[in-house]
C-alpha positions in Angstrom: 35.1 69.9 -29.9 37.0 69.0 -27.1 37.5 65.6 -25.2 36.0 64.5 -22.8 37.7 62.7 -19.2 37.2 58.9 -20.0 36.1 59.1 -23.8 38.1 56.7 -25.9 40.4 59.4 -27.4 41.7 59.0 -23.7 42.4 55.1 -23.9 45.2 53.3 -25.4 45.0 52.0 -28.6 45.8 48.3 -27.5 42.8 48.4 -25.2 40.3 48.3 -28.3 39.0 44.9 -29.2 40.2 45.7 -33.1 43.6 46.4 -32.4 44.2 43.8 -30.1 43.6 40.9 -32.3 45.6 41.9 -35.5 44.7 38.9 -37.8 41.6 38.2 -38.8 39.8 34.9 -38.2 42.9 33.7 -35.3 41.8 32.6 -31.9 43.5 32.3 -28.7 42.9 28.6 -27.6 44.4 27.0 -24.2 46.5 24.5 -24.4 43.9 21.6 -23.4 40.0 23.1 -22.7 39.2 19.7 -20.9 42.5 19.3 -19.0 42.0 17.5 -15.8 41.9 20.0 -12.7 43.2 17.1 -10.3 42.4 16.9 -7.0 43.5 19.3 -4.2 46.0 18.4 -1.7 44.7 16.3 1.2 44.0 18.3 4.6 43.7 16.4 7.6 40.7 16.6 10.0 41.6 17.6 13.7 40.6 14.1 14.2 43.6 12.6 11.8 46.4 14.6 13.7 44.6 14.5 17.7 43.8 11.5 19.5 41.5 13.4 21.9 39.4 15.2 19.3 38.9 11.4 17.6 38.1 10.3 21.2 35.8 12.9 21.3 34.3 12.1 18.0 33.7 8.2 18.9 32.3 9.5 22.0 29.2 11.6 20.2 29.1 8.6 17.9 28.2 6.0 20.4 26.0 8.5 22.4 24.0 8.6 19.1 24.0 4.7 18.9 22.8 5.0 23.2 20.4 7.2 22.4 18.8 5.2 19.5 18.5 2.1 21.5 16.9 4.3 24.5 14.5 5.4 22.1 13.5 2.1 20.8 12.8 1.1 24.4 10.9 4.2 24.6 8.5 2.6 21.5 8.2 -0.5 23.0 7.0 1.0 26.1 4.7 3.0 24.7 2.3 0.3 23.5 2.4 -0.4 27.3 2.1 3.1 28.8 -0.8 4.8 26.4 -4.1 3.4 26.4 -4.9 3.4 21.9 -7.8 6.2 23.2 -6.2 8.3 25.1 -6.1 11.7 23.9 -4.0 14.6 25.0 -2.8 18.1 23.7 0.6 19.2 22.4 1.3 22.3 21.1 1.3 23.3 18.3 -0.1 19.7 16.9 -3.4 19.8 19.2 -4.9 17.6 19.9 -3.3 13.8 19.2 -3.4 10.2 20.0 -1.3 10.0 22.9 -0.1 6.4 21.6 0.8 7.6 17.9 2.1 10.9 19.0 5.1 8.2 21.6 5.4 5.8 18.7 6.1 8.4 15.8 8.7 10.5 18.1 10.4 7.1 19.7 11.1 5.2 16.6 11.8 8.5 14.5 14.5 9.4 17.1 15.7 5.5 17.4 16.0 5.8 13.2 17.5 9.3 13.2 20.2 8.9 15.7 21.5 6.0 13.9 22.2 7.8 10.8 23.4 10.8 12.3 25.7 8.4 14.2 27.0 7.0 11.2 27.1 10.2 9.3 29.2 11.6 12.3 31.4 8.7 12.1 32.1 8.6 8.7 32.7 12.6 8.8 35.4 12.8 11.6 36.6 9.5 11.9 37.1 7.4 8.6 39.6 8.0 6.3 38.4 10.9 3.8 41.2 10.8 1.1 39.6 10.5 -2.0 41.4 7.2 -4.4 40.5 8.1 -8.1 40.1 4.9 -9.7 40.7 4.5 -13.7 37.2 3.9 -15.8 37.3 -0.3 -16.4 35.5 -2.8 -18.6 32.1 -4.3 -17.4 33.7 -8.0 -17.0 35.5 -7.8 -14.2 39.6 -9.5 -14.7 41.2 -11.3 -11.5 43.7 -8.6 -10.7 39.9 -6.7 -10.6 38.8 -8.7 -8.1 41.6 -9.1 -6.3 41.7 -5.0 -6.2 38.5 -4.7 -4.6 39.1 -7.0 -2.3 42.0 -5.3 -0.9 40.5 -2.2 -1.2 37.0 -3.6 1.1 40.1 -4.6 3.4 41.3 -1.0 3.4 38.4 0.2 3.9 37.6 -2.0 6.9 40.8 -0.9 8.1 40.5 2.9 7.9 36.9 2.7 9.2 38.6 1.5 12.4 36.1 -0.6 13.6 38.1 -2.8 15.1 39.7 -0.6 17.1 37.1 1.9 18.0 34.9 -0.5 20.2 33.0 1.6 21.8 31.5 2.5 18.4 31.1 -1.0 17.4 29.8 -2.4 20.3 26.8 0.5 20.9 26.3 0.3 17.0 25.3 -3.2 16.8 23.5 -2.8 20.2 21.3 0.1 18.1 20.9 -2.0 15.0 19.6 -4.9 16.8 17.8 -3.3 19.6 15.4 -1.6 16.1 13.7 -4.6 14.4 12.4 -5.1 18.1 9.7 -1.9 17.0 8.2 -4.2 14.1 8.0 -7.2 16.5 5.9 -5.0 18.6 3.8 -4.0 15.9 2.1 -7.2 16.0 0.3 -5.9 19.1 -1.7 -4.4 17.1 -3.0 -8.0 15.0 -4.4 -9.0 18.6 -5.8 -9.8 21.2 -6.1 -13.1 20.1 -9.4 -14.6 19.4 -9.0 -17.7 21.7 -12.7 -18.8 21.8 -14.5 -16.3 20.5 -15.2 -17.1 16.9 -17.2 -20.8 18.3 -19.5 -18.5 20.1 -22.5 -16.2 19.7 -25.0 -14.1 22.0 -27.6 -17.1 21.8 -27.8 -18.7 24.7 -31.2 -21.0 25.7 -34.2 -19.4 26.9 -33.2 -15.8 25.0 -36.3 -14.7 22.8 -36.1 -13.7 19.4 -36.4 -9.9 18.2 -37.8 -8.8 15.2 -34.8 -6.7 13.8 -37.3 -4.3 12.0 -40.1 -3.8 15.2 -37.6 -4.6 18.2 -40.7 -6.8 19.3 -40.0 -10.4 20.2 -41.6 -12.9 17.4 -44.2 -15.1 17.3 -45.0 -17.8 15.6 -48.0 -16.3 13.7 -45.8 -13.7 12.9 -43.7 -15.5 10.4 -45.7 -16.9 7.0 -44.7 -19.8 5.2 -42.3 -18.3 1.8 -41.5 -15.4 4.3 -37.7 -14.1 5.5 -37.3 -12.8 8.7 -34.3 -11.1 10.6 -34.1 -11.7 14.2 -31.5 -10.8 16.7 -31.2 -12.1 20.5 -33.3 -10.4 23.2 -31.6 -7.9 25.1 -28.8 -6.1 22.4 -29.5 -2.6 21.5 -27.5 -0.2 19.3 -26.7 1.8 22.2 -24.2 -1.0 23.5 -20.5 -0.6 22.9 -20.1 -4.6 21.6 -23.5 -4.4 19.5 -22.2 -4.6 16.3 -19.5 -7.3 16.6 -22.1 -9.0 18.5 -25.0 -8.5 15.9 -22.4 -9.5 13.2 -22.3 -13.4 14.9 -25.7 -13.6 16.1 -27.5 -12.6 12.9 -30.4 -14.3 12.3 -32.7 -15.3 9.6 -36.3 -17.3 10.3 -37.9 -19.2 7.4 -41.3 -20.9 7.5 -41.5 -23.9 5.3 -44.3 -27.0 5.1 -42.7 -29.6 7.5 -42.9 -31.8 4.9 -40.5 -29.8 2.5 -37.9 -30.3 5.0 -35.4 -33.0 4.0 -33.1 -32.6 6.8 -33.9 -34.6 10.0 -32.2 -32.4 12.2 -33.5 -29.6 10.5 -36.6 -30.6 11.4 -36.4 -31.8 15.5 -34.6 -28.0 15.7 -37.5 -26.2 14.0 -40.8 -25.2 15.3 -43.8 -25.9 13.6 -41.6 -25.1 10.0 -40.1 -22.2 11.6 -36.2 -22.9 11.1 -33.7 -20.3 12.1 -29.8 -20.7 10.1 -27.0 -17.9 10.3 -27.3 -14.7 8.4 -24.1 -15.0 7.7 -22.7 -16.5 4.7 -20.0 -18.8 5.1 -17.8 -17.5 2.3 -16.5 -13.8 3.3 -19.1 -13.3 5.9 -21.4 -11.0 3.6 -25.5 -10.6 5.1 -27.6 -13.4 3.0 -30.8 -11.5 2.0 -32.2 -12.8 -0.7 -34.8 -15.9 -0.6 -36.6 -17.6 -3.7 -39.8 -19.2 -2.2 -40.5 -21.9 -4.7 -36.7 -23.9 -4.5 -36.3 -22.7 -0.3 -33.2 -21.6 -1.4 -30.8 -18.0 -0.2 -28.7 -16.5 -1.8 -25.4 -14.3 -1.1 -26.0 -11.0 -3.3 -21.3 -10.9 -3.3 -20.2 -13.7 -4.9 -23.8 -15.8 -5.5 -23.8 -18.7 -2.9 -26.6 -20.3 -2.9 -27.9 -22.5 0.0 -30.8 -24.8 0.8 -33.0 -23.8 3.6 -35.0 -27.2 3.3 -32.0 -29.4 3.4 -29.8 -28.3 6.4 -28.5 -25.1 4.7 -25.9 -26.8 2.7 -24.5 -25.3 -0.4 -26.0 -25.9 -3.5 -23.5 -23.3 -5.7 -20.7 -21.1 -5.3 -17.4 -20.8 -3.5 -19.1 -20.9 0.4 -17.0 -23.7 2.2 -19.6 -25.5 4.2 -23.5 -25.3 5.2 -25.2 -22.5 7.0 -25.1 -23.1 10.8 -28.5 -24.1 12.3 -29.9 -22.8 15.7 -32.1 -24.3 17.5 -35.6 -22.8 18.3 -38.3 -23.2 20.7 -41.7 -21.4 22.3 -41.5 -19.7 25.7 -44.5 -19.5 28.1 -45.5 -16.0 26.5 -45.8 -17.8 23.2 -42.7 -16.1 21.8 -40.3 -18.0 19.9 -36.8 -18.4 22.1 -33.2 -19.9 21.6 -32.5 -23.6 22.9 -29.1 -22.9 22.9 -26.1 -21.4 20.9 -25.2 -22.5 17.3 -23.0 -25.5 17.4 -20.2 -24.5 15.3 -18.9 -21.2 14.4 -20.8 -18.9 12.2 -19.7 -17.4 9.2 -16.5 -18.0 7.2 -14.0 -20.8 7.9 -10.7 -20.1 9.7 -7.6 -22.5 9.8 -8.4 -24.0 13.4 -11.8 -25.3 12.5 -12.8 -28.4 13.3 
């Protein structure tokens, strides 16, 4: 049988495996598996060996560092510029809050350009030798120290920010110019409250309305042991304000004997045993709604507050602060039962400026 082109008969006899390695059970081993490589030689950047390339470099650099405190500008404007409803289209987002869609872009290009700046920096223009440095004990010893303080120096020195001022002097401008975005961000805590908190929708001569009929009340409407809601004359839930309105003004009517009323003052400012106090509980602000007949007393269904409607609305249990605000009622000409005025201190819970 003949050979065939490129069968082993064809090959050399040192080329098989079994004749290469005479001896049995002898392996080839290098000289050190785990020798250290080493590093390869240094190459310097185009920076390192041109002064106008590196010129060029601090020059991208601090446009990066403009560009960032441009762009924070840009954010603090645009709490001015954009009304917080305005809505426009972008492609291929759609449609977006005009103010979220500025404040995202501004402060993520503000943020961006600072680290591409100092990325860009650190790529062309610091020094980029690598300095192995020999594995050391935890503790650090003084000639330690004194190391890494000359080597912080040495860095300082190659990172040539003392003598690239441009860079220096646009970089601090871009680091200081960003915490100005979270100052801004306070806008959004306000406006501030100046009076409003003292003050309701009461105001004298409004009627009471029956929050379940919409019809003003009477004083034959209201039983003695009954608990009804009323809100002022004139709100409706079509208004844009009626529910941060409706959340002060809130209500609650009460007929007790006149004689079960303790309070003095209770009593001038109620009609016929008709008292009116705050819906509002004076804790967290949470809607009082439930009333035990027998002890005249309401309770807050979050965190069980309990007032007394026959002695000026003052707490009796739990963690409410002070006594349900009072208003004072009256009868109109119709015979419908009316507001003599506004409460006369703030409803609901208790803020810092209280007097």
């Amino acid at each position: 049988m003949s050979s065939q082109p490129g069968s082993h008969e064809d090959m050399s006899e040192e080329k098989f495996p079994e004749r290469a390695h005479k001896h049995e059970g002898t392996v080839a081993v290098a000289e050190s598996p785990f020798a250290d490589p080493g590093l390869p030689p240094h190459e310097p950047r185009r920076q390192d060996i041109d002064e106008r390339a590196a010129k060029r470099s601090e020059r991208t650099v601090a446009l990066l560092f403009t560009v960032s405190m441009l762009a924070t500008i840009g954010f603090i404007a645009s709490y001015v510029i954009f009304p917080i409803d305005k809505i426009v289209y972008i492609f291929p987002f759609g449609h977006v809050s005009a103010l979220n869609f500025a404040l995202g872009l501004t402060l993520g290009l503000a943020l961006f350009c600072i680290g591409a700046g100092a990325v860009h920096w650190a790529r062309t223009l610091m020094s980029d030798e690598e300095m192995p440095s020999e594995r050391h004990p935890i503790e650090a010893e003084p000639e330690v120290k004194a190391q890494v303080l000359a080597d912080f120096k040495q860095g300082a020195k190659e990172s040539q920010l003392g003598r690239r001022k441009l860079i220096r002097n646009t970089m601090f401008g871009a680091l200081a110019m960003v915490p100005l975005s979270g100052l801004v961000l306070l806008r959004d805590l306000g406006p501030l409250p100046e009076n409003k908190l003292r003050h309701t929708a009461w105001r004298n001569g409004l009627q009471l309305i029956n929050m379940n009929t919409n019809q003003p009340l009477r004083p034959e409407d209201i039983q003695v042991g009954s608990l009804t809601f009323a809100q002022p004359q004139g709100f409706s839930e079509g208004d844009p304000n009626y529910q941060s309105e409706l959340a002060k003004a809130a209500l609650m009517l009460v007929r007790l004997h006149p004689q079960d009323i303790k309070d003095k003052r209770e009593l001038d400012w109620s009609h016929d045993g008709i008292v009116a106090f705050s819906k509002i509980c004076t804790h967290v602000g949470c809607p009082i709604s439930l009333y035990e007949q027998q002890t005249h007393h309401v309770l807050c269904p979050c965190h069980q507050s309990t007032f007394d409607l026959s002695d000026g609305g003052r707490v009796i249990f739990g963690p409410a602060g002070h006594a349900l605000p009072q208003l004072q009622i009256g009868v109109n000409a119709q015979g419908n039962l009316e507001a003599l005025g506004d409460f006369t201190e703030p409803v609901g819970p208790s803020f810092w400026e209280r007097g």
